[in-house]
C-alpha positions as CSV (number, residue, x, y, z in Angstrom):
1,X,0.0,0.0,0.0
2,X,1.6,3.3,-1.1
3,X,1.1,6.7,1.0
4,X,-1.6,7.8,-1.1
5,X,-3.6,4.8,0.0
6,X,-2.8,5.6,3.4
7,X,-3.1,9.2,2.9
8,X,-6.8,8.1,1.8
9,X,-7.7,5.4,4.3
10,X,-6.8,8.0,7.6
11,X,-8.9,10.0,5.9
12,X,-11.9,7.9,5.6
13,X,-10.9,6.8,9.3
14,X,-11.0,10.5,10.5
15,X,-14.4,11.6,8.8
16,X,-16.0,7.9,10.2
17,X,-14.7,9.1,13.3
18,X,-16.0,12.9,12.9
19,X,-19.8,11.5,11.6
20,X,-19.7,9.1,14.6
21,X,-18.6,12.0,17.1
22,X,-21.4,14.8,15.5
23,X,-24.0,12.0,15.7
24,X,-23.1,11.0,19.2
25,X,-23.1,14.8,19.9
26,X,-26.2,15.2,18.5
27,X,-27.7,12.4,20.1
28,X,-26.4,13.5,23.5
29,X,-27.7,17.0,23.1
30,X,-31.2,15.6,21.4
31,X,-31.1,13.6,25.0
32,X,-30.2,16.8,27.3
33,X,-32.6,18.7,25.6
34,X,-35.3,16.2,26.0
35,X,-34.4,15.9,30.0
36,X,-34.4,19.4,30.1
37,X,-37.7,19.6,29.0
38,X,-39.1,16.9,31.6
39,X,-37.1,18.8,34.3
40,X,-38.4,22.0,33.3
41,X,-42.2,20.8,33.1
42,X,-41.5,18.9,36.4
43,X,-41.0,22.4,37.8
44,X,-43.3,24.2,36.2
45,X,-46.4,21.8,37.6
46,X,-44.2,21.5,40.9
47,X,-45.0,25.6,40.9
48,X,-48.6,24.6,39.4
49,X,-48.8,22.8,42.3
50,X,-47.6,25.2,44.7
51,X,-49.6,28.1,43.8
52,X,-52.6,26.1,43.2
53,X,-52.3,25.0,47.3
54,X,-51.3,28.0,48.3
55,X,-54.3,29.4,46.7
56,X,-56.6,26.6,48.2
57,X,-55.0,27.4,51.4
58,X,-55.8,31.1,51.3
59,X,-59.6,30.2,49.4
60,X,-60.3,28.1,53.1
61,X,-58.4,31.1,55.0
62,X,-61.0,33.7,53.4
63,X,-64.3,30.9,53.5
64,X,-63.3,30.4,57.8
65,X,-63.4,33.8,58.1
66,X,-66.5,34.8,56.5
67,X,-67.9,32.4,58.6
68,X,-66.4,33.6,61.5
69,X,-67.6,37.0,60.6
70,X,-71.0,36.0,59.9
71,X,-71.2,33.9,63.3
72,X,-70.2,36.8,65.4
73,X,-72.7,39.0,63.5
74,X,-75.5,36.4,64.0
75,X,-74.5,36.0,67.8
76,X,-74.6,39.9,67.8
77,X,-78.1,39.9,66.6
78,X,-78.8,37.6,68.6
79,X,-77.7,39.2,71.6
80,X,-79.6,42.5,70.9
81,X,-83.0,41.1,69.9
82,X,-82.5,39.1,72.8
83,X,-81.7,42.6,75.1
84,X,-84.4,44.1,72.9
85,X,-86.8,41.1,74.4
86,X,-85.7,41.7,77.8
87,X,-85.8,45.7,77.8
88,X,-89.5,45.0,76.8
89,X,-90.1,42.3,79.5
90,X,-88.9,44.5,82.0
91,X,-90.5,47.4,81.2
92,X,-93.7,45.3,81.5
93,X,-93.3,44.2,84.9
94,X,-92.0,47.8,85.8
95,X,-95.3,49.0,84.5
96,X,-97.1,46.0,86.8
97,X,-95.2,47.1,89.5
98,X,-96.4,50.8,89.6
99,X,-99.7,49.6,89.2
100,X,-99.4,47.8,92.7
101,X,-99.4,51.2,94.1
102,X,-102.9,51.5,93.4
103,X,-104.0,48.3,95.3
104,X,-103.4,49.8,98.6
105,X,-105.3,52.9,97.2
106,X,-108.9,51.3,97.8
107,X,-109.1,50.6,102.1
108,X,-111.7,47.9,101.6
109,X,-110.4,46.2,98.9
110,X,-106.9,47.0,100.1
111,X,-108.1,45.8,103.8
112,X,-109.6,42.2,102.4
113,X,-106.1,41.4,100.9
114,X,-104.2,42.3,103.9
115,X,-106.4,39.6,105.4
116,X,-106.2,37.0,103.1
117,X,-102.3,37.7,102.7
118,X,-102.0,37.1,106.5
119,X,-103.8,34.1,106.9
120,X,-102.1,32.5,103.3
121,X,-99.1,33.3,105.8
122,X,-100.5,31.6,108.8
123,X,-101.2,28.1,106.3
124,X,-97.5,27.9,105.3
125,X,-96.1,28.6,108.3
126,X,-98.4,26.6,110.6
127,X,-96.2,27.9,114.0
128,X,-98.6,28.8,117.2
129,X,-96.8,31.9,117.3
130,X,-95.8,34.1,114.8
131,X,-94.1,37.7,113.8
132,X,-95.4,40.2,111.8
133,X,-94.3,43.2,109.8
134,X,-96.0,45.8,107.5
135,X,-95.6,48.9,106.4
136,X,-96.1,51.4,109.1
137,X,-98.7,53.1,106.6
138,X,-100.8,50.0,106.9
139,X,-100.7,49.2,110.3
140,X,-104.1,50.2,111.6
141,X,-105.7,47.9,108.5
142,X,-103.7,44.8,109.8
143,X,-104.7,45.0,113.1
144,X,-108.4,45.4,112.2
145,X,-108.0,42.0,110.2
146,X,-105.6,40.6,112.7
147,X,-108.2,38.3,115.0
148,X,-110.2,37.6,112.1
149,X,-107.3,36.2,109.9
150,X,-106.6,33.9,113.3
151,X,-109.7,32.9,113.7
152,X,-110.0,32.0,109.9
153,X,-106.6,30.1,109.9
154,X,-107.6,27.9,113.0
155,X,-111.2,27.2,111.6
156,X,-109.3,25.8,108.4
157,X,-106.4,23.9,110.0
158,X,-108.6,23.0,113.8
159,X,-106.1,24.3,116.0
160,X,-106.2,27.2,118.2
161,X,-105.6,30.5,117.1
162,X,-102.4,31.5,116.8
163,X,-100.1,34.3,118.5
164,X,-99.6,36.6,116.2
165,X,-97.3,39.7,117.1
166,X,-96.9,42.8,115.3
167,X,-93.6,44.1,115.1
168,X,-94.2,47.5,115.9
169,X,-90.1,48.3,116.1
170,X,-89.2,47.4,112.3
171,X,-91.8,48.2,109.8
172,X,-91.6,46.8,106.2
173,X,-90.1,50.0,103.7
174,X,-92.9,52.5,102.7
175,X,-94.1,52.8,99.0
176,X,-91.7,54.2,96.4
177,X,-91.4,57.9,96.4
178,X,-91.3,60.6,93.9
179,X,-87.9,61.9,95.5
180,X,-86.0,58.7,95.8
181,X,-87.7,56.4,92.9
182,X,-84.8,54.2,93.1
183,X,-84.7,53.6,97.0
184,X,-85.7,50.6,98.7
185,X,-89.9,50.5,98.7
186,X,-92.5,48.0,99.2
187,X,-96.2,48.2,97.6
188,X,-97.7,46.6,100.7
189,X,-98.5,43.3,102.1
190,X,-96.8,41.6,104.7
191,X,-93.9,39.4,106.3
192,X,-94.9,36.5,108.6
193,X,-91.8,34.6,110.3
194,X,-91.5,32.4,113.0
195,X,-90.4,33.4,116.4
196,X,-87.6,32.0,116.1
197,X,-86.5,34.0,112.7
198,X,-86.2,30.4,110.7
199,X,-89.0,29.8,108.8
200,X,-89.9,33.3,106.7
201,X,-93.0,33.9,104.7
202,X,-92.8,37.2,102.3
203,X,-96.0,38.3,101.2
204,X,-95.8,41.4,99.9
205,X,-97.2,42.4,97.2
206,X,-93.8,43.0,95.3
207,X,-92.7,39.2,96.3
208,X,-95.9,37.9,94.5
209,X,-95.2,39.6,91.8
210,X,-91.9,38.5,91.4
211,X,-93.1,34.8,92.1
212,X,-95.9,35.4,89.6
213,X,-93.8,37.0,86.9
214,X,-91.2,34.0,87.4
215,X,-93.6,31.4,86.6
216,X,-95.6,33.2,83.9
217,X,-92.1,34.1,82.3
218,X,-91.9,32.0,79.5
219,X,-95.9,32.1,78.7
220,X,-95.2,36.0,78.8
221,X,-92.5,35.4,76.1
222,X,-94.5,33.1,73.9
223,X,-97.3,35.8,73.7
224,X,-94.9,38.9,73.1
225,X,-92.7,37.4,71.0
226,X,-94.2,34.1,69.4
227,X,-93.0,30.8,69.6
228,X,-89.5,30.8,67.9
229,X,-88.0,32.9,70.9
230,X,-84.0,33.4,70.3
């Protein structure tokens, strides 16, 4: 083989060697493009991903608090229909309350009640000997009803009539007056106690009315209000 061959065969050697090496390159770089790609998308939905949690995240963040929001304004409501309800309750027994004033305005009526209030007394206390209180105002009615009211209790229980002692030292507060509206008062009636102090039966007029008002309370409601009370 002369040079020339040679010359010609390196040659041929060299571009095989080149065309293998370019397509080897070009493979390699098809293949790093291709991975690149995949990577790239990979991160790009890893983002997706991200943002699309992140704005879930925030979406509940937002939905909690509305509804946080909205239950402190329903509880609000709530709590002012429900002062609304009691301003108007009140102000009813307020209004029953100054018309308890009148009851001690009418001497015979007035004077029957006193009675019946005494010897009601007398049937829940059943003691032979009791205390009594009034208002100093109505202390000449009680003790025109005073033996009758025994003599009423022991005919309904068959006992004798009972002692019944008029404290005459403490009196039960007057009515409310003009000057001091928010002082201590009482509308009338009276207290009946045993001698001892332990056994205590209020039965003032203001005491029945709170007794009354307690146990008509949610009838009271119903009536104002309807029945789907808050």
């Amino acid at each position: 083989m002369n040079d020339t061959d040679v010359s010609k065969q390196i040659q041929q050697m060299v571009r095989f060697i080149r065309q293998e090496a370019e397509e080897k390159a070009s493979e390699i770089a098809v293949s790093a493009e291709e991975e690149f790609n995949i990577e790239k998308l990979q991160l790009v939905e890893a983002e997706k991903k991200k943002i699309r949690q992140e704005y879930e995240r925030k979406e509940k963040q937002v939905d909690v608090r509305k509804k946080i929001e909205y239950s402190m304004q329903l509880n609000a409501s709530r709590i002012k229909v429900l002062q609304a309800q009691d301003d108007v309750v009140l102000s009813m027994k307020e209004t029953a309350s100054k018309e308890l004033l009148n009851v001690s305005g009418d001497h015979h009526v007035y004077r029957n009640l006193l009675k019946d209030l005494i010897v009601q007394s007398l049937l829940r206390l059943k003691e032979p000997s009791v205390l009594l209180r009034c208002r100093e105002d109505d202390l000449h009615l009680v003790e025109d009803v005073l033996n009758s009211a025994a003599q009423e209790y022991a005919n309904k229980t068959n006992v004798h009539s009972p002692e019944i002692i008029v404290d005459k030292e403490v009196y039960l507060p007057p009515a409310p007056s003009y000057h001091d509206p928010h002082g201590v008062f009482c509308s009338g009636g009276v207290v009946l106690a045993s001698r001892d102090g332990k056994i205590v039966c209020e039965n003032t007029l203001d005491a029945r009315l709170d007794v009354a008002f307690r146990k008509r309370l949610p009838e009271i409601r119903r009536q104002l209000f309807g029945q789907d009370v808050l």
